[in-house]
N, CA, C and O atoms as CSV, one atom per row, in Angstrom:
chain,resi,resn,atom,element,x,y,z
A,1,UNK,N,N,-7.156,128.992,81.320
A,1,UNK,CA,C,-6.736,129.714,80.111
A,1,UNK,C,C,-7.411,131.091,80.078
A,1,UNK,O,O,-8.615,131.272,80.259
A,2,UNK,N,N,-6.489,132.048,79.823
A,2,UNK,CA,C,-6.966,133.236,79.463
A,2,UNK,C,C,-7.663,133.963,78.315
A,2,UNK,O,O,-6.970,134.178,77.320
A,3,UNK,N,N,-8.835,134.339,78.308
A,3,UNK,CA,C,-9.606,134.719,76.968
A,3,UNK,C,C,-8.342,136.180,76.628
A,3,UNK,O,O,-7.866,136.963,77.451
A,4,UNK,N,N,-8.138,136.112,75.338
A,4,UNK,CA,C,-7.435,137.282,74.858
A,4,UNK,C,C,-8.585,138.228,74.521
A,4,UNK,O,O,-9.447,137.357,74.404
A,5,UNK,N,N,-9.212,139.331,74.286
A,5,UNK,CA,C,-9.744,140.128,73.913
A,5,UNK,C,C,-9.334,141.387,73.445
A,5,UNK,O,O,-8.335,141.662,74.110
A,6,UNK,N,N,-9.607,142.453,72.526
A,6,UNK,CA,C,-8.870,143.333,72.220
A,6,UNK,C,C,-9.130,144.206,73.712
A,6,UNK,O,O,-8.231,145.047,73.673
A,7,UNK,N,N,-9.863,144.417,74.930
A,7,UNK,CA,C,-9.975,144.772,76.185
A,7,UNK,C,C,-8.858,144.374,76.683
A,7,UNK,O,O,-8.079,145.182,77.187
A,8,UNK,N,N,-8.565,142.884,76.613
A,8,UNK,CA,C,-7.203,142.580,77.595
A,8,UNK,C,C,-6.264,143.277,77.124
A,8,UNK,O,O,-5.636,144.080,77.814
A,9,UNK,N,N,-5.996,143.018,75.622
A,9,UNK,CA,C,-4.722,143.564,75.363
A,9,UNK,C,C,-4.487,144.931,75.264
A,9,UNK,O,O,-3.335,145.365,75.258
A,10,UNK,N,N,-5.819,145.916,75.156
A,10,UNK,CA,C,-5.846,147.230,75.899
A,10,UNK,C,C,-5.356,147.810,77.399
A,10,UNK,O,O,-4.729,148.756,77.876
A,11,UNK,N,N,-5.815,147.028,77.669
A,11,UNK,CA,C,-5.479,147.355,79.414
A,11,UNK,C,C,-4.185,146.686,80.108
A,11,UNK,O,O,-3.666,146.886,81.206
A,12,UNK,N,N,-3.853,145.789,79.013
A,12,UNK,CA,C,-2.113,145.009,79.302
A,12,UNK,C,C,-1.165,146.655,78.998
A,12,UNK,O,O,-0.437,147.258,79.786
A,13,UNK,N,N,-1.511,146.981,77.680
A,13,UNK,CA,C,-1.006,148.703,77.357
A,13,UNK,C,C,-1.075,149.545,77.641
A,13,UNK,O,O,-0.246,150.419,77.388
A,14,UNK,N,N,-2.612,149.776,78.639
A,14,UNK,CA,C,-2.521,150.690,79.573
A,14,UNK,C,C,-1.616,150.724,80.710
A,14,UNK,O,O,-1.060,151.762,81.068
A,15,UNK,N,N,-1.426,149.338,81.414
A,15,UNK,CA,C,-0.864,148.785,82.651
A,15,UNK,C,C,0.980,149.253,82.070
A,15,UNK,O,O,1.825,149.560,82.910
A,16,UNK,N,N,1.228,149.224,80.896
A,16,UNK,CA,C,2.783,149.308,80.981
A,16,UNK,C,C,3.261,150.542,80.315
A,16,UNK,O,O,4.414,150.785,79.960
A,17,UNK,N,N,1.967,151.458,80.171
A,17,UNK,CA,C,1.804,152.962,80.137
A,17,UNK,C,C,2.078,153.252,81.164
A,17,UNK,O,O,3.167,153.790,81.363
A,18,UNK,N,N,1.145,152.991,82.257
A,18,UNK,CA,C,1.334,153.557,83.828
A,18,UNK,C,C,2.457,153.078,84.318
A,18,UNK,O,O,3.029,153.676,85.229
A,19,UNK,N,N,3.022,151.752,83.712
A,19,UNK,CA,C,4.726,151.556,84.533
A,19,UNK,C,C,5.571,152.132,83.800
A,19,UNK,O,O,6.613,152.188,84.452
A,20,UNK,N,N,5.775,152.819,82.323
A,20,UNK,CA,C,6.461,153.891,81.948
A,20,UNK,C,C,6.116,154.912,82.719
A,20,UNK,O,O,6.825,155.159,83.696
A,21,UNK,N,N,5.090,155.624,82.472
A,21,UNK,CA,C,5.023,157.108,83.467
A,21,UNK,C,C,5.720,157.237,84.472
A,21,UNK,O,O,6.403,158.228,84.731
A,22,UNK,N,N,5.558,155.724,85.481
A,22,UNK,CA,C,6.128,156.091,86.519
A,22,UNK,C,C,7.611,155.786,86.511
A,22,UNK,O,O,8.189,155.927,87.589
A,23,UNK,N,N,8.228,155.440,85.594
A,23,UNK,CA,C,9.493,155.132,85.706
A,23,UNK,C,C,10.248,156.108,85.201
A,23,UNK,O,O,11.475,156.040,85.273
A,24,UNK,N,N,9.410,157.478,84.436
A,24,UNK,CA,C,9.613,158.530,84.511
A,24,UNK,C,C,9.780,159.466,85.208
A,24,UNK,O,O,10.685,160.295,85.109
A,25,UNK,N,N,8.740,159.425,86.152
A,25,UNK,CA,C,8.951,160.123,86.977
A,25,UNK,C,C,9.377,159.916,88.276
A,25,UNK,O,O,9.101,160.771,89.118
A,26,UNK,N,N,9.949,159.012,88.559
A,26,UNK,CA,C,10.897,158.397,89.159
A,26,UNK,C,C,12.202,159.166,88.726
A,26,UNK,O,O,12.856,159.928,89.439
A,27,UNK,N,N,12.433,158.844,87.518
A,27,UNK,CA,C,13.583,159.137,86.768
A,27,UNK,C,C,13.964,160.830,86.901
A,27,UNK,O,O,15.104,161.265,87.064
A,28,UNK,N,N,12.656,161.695,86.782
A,28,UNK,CA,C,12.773,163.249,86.844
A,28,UNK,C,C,13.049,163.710,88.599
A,28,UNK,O,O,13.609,164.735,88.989
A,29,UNK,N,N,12.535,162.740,89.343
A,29,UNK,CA,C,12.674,163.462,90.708
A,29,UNK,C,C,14.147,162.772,90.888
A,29,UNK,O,O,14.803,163.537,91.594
A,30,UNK,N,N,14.821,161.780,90.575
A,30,UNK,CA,C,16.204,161.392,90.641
A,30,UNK,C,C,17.086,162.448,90.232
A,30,UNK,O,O,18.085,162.722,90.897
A,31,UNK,N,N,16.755,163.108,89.092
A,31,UNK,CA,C,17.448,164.180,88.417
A,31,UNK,C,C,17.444,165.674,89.386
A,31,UNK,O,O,18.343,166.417,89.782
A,32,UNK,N,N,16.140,165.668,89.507
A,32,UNK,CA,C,15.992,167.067,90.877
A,32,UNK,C,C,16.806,167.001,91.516
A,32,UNK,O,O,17.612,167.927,91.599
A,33,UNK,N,N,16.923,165.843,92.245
A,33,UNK,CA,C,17.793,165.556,93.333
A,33,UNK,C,C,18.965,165.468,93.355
A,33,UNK,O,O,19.534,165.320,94.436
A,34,UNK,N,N,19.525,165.520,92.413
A,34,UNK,CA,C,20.716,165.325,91.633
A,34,UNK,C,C,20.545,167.316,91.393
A,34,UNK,O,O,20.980,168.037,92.291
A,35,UNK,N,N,20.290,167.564,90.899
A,35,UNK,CA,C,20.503,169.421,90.422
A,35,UNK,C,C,20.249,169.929,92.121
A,35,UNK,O,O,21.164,170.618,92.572
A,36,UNK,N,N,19.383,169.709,92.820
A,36,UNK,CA,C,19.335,170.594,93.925
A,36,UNK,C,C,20.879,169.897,94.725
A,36,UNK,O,O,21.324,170.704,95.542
A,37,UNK,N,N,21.670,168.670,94.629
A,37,UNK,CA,C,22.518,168.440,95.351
A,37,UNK,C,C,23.499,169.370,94.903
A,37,UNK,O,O,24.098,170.096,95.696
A,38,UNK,N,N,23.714,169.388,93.552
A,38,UNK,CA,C,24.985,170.389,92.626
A,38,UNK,C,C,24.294,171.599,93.285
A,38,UNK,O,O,25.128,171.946,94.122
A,39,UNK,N,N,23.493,172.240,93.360
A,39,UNK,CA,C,23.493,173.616,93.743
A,39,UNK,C,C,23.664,174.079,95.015
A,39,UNK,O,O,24.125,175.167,95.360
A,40,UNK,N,N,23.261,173.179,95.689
A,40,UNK,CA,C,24.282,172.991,97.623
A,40,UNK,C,C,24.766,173.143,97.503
A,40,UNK,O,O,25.052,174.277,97.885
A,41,UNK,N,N,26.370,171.981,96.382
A,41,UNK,CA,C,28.144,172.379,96.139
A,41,UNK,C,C,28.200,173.213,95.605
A,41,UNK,O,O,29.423,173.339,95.668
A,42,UNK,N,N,27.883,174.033,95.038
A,42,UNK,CA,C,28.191,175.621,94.224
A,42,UNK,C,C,28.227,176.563,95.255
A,42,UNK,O,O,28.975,177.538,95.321
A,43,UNK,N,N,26.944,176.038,96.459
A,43,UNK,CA,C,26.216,176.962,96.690
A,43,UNK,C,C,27.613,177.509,97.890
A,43,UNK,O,O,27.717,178.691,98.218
A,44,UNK,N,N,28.681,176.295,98.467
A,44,UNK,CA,C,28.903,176.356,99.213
A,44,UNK,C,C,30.545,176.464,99.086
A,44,UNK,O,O,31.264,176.582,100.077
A,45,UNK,N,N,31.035,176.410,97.746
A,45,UNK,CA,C,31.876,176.462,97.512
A,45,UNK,C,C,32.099,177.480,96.780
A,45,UNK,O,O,31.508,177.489,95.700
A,46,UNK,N,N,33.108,178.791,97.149
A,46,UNK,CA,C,33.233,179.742,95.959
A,46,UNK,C,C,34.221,179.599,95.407
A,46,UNK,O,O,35.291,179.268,95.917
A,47,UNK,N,N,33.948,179.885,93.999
A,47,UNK,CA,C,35.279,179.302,93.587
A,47,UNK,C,C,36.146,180.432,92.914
A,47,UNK,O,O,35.604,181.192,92.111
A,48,UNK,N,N,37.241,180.536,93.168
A,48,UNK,CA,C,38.445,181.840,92.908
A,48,UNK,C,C,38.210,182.504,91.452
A,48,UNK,O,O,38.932,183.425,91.070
């Protein structure tokens, strides 16, 4: 059995802080990648 402490349940909130952040920024370099692909097709297509 696990002792609950207000420590555990601190660091349970820290732990799914750091798996938000990173699912952020996950999420922002998906998007980069996504804007630098559109600016290749612009880049390469002129359009009339």
């Amino acid at each position: 059995m696990k002792l609950i402490t207000p420590f555990t349940i601190l660091n349970q909130n820290f732990h799914e802080i750091d798996l938000i952040r990173d699912a952020m920024n996950n999420r922002r370099l998906a998007t980069e990648r996504l804007n630098d692909d559109y600016r290749k097709i612009y880049k390469n297509h002129q359009f009339a």
